[in-house]
MARPA-444923 format. One line per field, with one value per atom (N, C-alpha, C): residue in one letter; x, y, z. Coordinates in steps of 0.2 Angstrom, whole numbers. Example, Ala and Ser with C-alpha at 12.3 -4.5 7.8 and 13.67 -1.06 7.14 Angstrom:
// residues 2
r = A | A | A | S | S | S
x = 66 | 62 | 66 | 64 | 68 | 64
y = -28 | -22 | -16 | -11 | -5 | 0
z = 39 | 39 | 39 | 35 | 36 | 39
***
This chain:
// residues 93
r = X | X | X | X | X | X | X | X | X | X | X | X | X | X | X | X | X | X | X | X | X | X | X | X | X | X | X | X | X | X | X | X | X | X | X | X | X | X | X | X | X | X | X | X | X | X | X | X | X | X | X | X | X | X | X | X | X | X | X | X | X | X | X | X | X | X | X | X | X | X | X | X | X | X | X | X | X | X | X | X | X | X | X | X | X | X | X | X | X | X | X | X | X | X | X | X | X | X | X | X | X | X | X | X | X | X | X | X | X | X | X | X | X | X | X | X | X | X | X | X | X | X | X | X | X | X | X | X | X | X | X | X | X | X | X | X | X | X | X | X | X | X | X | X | X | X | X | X | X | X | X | X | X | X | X | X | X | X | X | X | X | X | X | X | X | X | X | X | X | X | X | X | X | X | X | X | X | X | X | X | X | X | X | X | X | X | X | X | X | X | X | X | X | X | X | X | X | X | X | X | X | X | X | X | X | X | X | X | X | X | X | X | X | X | X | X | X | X | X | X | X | X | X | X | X | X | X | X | X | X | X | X | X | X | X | X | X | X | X | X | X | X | X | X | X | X | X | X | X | X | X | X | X | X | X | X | X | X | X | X | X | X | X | X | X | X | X | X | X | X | X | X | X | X | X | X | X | X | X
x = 89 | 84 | 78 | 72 | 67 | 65 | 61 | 60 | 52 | 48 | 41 | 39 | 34 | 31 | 25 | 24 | 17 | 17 | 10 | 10 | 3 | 3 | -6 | -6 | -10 | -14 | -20 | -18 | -25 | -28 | -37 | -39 | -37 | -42 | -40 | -43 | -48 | -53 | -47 | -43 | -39 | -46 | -51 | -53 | -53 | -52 | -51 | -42 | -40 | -32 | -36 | -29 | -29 | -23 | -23 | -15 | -16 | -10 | -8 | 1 | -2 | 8 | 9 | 14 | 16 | 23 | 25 | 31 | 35 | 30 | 32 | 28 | 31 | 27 | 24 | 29 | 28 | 21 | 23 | 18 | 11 | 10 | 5 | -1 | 6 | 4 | 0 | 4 | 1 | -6 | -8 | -14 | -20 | -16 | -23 | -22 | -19 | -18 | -24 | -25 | -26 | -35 | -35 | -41 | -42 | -38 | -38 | -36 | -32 | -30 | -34 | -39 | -45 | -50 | -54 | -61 | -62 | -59 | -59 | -58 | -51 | -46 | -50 | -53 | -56 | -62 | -66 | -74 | -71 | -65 | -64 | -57 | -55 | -50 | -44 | -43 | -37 | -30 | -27 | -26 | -15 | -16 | -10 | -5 | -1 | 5 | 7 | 8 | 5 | 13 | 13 | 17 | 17 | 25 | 27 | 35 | 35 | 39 | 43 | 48 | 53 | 55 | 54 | 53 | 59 | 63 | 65 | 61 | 56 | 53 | 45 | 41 | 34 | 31 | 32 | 30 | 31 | 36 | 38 | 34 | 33 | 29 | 23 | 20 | 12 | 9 | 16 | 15 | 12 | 16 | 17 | 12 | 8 | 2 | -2 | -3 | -9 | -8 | -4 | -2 | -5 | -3 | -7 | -12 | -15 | -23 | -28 | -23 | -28 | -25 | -22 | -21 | -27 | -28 | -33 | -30 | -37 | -34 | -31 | -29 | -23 | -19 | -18 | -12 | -9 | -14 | -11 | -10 | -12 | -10 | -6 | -3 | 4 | 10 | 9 | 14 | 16 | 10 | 13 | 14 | 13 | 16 | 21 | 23 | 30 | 36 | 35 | 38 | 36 | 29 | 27 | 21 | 26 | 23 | 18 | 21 | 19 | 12 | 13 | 7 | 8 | 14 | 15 | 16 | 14 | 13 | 20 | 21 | 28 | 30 | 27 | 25 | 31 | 38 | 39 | 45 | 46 | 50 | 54
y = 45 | 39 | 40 | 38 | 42 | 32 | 34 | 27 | 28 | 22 | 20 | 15 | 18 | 12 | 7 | 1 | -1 | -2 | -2 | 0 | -4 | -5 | -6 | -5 | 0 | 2 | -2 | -3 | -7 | -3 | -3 | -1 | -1 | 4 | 3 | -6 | -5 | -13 | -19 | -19 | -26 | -27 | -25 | -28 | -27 | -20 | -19 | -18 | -20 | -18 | -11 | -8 | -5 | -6 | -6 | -3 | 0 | 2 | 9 | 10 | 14 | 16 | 22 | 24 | 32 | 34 | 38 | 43 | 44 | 46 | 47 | 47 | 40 | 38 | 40 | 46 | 48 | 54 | 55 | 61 | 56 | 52 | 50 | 46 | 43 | 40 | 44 | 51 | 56 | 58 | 59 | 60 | 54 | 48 | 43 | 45 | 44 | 48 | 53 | 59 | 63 | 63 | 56 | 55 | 58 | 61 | 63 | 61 | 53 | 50 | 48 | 45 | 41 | 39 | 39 | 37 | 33 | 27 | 22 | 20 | 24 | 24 | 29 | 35 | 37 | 35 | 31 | 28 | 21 | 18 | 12 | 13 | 21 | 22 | 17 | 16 | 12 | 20 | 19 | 23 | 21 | 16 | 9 | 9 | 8 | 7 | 0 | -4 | -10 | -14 | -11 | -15 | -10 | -11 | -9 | -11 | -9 | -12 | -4 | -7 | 1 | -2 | 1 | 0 | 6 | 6 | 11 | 12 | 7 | 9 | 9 | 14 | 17 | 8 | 6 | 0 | -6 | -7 | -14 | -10 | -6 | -3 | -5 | -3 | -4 | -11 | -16 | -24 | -26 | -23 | -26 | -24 | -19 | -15 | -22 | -22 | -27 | -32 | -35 | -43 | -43 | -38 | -38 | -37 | -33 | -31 | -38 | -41 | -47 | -55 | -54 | -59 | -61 | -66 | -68 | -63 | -62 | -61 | -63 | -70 | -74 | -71 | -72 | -69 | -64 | -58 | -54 | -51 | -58 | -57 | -60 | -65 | -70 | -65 | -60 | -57 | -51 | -48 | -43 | -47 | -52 | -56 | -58 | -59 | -63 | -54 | -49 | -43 | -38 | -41 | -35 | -37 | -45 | -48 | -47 | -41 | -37 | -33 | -29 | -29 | -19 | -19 | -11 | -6 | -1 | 6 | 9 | 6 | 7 | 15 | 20 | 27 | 30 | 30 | 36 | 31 | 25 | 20 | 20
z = -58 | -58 | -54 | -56 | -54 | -50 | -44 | -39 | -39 | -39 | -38 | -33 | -32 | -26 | -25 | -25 | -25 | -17 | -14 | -7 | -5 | 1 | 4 | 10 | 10 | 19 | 20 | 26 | 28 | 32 | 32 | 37 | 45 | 50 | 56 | 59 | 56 | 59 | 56 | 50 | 48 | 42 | 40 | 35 | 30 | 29 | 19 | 20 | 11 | 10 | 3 | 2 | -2 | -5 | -11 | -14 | -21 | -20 | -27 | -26 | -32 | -35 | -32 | -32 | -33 | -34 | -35 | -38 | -28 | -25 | -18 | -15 | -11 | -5 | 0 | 1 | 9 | 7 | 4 | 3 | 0 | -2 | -6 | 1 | 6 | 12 | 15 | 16 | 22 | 17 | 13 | 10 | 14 | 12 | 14 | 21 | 24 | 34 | 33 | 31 | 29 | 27 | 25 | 20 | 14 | 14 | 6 | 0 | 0 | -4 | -7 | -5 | -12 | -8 | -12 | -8 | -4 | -8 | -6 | 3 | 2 | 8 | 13 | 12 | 14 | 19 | 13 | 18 | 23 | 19 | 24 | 29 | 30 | 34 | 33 | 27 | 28 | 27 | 36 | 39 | 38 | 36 | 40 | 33 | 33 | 28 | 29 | 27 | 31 | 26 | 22 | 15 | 9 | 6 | -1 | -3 | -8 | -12 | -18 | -18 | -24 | -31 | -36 | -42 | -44 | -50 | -54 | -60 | -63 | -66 | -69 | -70 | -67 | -71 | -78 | -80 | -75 | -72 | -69 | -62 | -59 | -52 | -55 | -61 | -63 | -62 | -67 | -66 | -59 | -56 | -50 | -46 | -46 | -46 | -46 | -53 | -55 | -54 | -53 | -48 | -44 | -37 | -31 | -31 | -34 | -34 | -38 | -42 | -45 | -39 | -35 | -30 | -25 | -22 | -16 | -10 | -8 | 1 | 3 | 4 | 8 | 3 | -2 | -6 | -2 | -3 | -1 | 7 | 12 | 21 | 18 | 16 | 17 | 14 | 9 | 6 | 14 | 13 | 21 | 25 | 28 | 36 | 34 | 28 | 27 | 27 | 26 | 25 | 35 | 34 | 39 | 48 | 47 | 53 | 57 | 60 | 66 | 66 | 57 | 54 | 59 | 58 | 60 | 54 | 58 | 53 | 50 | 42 | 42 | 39 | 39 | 37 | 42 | 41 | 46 | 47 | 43 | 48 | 41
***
């Protein structure tokens, strides 16, 4: 069974979110650490794993992709405080 992940780093400031899918997390995390994940991630250091979610399958991970990324801001602080309160680095945990 192959697992997917939708995910969102936030910047070091708290200002920008990012998110995206991937096959594997860890590795795809330590890229944006790295600044090599995307550009995006890169010019606005979202540095933070902040929030994710596991999928078995690449389609219902996509969905779910696009749900978050078409949500409001509040949408998307209320979804991570309700999972990730504390608003810590979950990369490693």
């Amino acid at each position: 069974m192959n697992t997917y992940w939708v995910y969102m780093m936030q910047s070091t400031n708290g200002r920008a979110l990012y998110t995206g899918v991937t096959n594997d997390l860890i590795r795809r995390v330590g890229e944006h650490k790295e600044g090599k994940g995307s550009v995006f991630t890169a010019k606005y250091k979202c540095h933070k794993l902040v929030y994710f979610e596991e999928f078995g399958l690449i389609d219902h991970a996509i969905n779910r992709e696009k749900e978050i990324k078409n949500m409001t801001r509040a949408a998307k602080e209320e979804l991570i405080n309700t999972a990730n309160p504390e608003r810590n680095d979950l990369f490693g945990q």
